[in-house]
C-alpha positions in Angstrom: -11.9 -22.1 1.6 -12.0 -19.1 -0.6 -9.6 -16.1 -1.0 -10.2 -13.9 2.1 -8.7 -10.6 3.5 -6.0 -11.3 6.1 -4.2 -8.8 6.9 -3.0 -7.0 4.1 -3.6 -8.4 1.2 -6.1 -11.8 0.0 -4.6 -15.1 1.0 -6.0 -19.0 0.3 -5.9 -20.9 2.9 -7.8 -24.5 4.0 -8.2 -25.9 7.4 -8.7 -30.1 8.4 -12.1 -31.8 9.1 -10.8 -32.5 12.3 -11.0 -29.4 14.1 -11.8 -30.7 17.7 -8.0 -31.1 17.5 -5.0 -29.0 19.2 -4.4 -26.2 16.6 -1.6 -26.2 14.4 -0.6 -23.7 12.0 1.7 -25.7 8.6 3.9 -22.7 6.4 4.8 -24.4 3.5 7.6 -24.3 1.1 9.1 -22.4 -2.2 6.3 -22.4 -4.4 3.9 -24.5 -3.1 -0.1 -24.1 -4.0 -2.6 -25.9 -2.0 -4.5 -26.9 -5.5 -1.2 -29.6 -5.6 -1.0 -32.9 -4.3 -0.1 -34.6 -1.9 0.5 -31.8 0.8 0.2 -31.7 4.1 -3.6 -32.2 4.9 -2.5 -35.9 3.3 -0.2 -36.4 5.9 -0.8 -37.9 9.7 -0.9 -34.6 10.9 -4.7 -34.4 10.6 -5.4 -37.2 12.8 -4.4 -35.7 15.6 -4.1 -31.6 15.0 -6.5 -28.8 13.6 -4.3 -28.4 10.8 -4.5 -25.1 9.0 -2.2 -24.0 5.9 -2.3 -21.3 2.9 -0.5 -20.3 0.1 2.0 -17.4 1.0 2.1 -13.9 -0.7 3.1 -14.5 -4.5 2.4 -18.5 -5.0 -1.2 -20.2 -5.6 -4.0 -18.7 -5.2 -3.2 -16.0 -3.0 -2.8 -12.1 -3.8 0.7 -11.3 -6.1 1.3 -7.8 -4.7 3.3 -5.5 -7.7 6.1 -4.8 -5.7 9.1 -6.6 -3.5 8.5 -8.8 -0.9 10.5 -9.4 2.2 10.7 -12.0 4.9 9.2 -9.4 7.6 6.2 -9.4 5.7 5.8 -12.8 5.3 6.0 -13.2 8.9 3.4 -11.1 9.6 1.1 -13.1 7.0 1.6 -15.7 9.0 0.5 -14.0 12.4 -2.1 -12.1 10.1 -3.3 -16.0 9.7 -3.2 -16.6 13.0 -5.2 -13.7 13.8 -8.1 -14.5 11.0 -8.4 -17.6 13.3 -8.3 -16.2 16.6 -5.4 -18.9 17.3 -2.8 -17.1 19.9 0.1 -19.1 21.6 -0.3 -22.2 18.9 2.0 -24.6 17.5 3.3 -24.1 14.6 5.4 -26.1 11.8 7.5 -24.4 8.8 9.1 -26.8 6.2 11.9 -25.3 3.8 11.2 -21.7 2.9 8.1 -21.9 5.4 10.9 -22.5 8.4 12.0 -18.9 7.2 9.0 -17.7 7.3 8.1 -19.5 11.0 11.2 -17.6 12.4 10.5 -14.5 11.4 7.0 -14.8 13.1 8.4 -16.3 16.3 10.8 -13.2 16.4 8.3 -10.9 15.2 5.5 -12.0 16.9 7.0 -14.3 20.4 3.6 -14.6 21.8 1.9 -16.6 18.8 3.7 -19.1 18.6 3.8 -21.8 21.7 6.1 -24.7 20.5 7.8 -24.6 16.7 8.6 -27.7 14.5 11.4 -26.2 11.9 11.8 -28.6 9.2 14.9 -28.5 6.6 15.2 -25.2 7.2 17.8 -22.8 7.5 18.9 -19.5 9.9 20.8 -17.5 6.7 23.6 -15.1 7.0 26.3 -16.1 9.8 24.4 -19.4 10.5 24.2 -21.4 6.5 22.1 -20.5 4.2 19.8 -23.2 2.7 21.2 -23.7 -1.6 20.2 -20.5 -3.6 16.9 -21.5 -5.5 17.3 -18.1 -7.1 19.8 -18.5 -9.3 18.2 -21.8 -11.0 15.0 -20.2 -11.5 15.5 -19.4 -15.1 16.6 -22.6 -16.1 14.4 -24.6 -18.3 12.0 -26.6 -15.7 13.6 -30.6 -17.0 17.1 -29.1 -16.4 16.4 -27.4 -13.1 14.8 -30.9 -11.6 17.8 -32.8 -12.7 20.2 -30.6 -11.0 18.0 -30.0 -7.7 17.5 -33.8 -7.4 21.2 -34.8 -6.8 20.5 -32.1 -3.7 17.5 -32.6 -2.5 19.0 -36.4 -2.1 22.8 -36.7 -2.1 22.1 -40.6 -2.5 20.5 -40.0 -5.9 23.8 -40.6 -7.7 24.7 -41.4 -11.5 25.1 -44.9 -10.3 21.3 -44.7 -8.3 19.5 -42.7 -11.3 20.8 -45.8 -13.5 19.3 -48.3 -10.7 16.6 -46.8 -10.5 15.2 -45.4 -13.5 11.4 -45.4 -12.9 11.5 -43.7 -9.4 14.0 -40.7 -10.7 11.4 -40.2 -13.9 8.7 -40.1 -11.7 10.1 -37.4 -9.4 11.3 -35.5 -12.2 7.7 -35.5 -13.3 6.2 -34.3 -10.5 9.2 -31.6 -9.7 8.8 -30.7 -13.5 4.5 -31.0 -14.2 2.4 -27.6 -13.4 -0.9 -27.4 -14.7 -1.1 -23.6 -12.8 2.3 -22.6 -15.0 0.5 -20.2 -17.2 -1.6 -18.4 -14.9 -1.8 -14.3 -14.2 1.4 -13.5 -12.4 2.2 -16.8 -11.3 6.0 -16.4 -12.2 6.3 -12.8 -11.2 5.0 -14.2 -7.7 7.2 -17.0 -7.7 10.4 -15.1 -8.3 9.5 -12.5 -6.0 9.1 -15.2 -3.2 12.5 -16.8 -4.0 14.2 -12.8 -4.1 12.9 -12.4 -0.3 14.3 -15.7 0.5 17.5 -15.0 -0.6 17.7 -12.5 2.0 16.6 -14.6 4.4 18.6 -13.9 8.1 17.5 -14.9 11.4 21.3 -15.6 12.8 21.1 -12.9 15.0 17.6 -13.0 16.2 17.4 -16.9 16.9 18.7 -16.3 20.2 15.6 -15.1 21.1 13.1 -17.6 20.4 12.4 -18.8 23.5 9.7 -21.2 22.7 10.0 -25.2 22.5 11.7 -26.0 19.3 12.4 -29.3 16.9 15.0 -29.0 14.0 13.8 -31.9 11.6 16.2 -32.5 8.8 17.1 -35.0 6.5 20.4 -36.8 6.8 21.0 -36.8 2.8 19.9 -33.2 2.3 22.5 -30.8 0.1 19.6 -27.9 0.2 19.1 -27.5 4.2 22.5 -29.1 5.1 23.1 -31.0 8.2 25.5 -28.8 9.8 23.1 -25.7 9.7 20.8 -27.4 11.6 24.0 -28.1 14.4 24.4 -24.5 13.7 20.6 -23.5 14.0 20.9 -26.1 17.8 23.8 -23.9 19.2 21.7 -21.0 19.2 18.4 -22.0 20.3 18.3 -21.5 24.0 15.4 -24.7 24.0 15.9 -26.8 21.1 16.4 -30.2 19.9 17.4 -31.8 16.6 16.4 -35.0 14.9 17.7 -35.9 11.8 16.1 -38.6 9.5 16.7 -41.3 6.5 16.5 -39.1 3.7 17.2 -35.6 2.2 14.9 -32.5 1.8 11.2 -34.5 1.3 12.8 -36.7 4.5 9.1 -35.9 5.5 7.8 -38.5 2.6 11.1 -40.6 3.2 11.1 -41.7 6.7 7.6 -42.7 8.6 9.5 -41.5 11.8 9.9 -37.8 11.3 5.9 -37.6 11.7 6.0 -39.2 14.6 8.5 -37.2 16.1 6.7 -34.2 15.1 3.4 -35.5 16.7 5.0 -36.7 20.1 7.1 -33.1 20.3 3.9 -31.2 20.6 1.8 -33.5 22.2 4.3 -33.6 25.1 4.8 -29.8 25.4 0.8 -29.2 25.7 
């Protein structure tokens, strides 16, 4: 799909062949372009949903407005999405920053959204906040990876890195490896993105998402803890929480999680 005007500014976005499916709006995470693999039109999800995703305000190859961002207006991208597609009262699924961004729109915008999968997530302020990417964003990128990793999977020890030398230089490839790192504003965007998500709070407002939801989480995850997604459960009025064998990629880590995900909205059709 090209660049296309939705809503306020030009977002990229790509949809699944399989678009006789239920519809099924994916937010992705902190920094994540389309143009990298895998992502989530690799995963099951397409054999069973009308999978559409983009890249958000600031990362990819969507529009790098010069000025702040904030999470309201990222969740009216996502509705803005939504409305490009003339998808109302849809499913939708937010992993890491993209569960931000997928409360904001169900408080925002109630009526849009018809069940929600939240996925290592986080409700900010009063509730946890997921680990501030913001303040490791000028490290240098090999550094960064190897302090992140421990977090993203408290398993990855000393002890594991030494058992396992070939898997931790392969992840601290791919965290590290981005053919896009020189392009026109793609830092700016970047940072931009992680400043709104630092001010990421939906504490308050959680109360009122009314809608069918799934907290997804890994069990070994030091970036969306655990105990905010216990957090996240007591104030959800319909809500349930799984947690899986792994930390924040528990969604490449444990075949389950999908289908969980699958079952949770084909069973609230």
């Amino acid at each position: 799909m090209p660049k296309e005007k939705i809503g306020s500014l030009n977002l990229y976005w790509e949809r699944s062949q399989k678009q006789d499916g239920t519809p099924l709006l994916v937010i992705s995470g902190t920094g994540s372009d389309l143009r990298r693999k895998p992502n989530f039109f690799d995963s099951p999800l397409v054999n069973n949903f009308d999978v559409v995703s983009y890249d958000q305000r600031g990362l990819g190859q969507s529009d790098k407005p010069d000025a702040e961002y904030t999470m309201a207006q990222y969740g009216d991208d996502a509705a803005a999405m939504l409305d490009k597609l003339g998808w109302d009262n849809v499913n939708v699924m937010g992993v890491s920053f993209g569960g931000m961004v997928a409360q904001h729109l169900a408080v925002q915008h109630p009526n849009k959204v018809k069940n929600l999968v939240l996925a290592c997530t986080s409700p900010g302020g009063a509730g946890g906040a997921s680990y501030p990417l913001h303040e490791v964003a000028d490290m240098e990128p090999r550094a960064r990876a190897e302090k992140m990793l421990p977090l993203y999977d408290t398993r990855q020890t000393p002890e594991w890195i030494k058992e396992n030398p070939d898997v931790y230089q392969m992840m601290i490839k791919f965290m590290t490896d981005d053919p896009y790192r020189d392009e026109e504003n793609r830092q700016e965007g970047a940072l931009k993105q992680l400043k709104a998500r630092s001010l990421h709070d939906c504490w308050d407002e959680l109360s009122q998402i009314a809608c069918p939801v799934l907290l997804a989480a890994g069990k070994f995850d030091a970036v969306a803890r655990p105990e905010t997604q216990h957090a996240m459960l007591s104030r959800l009025p319909n809500a349930e929480l799984k947690l899986y064998e792994g930390g924040h990629l528990f969604l490449m880590q444990d075949a389950q999680a999908y289908k969980d995900i699958t079952s949770f909205f084909q069973n609230n059709a």
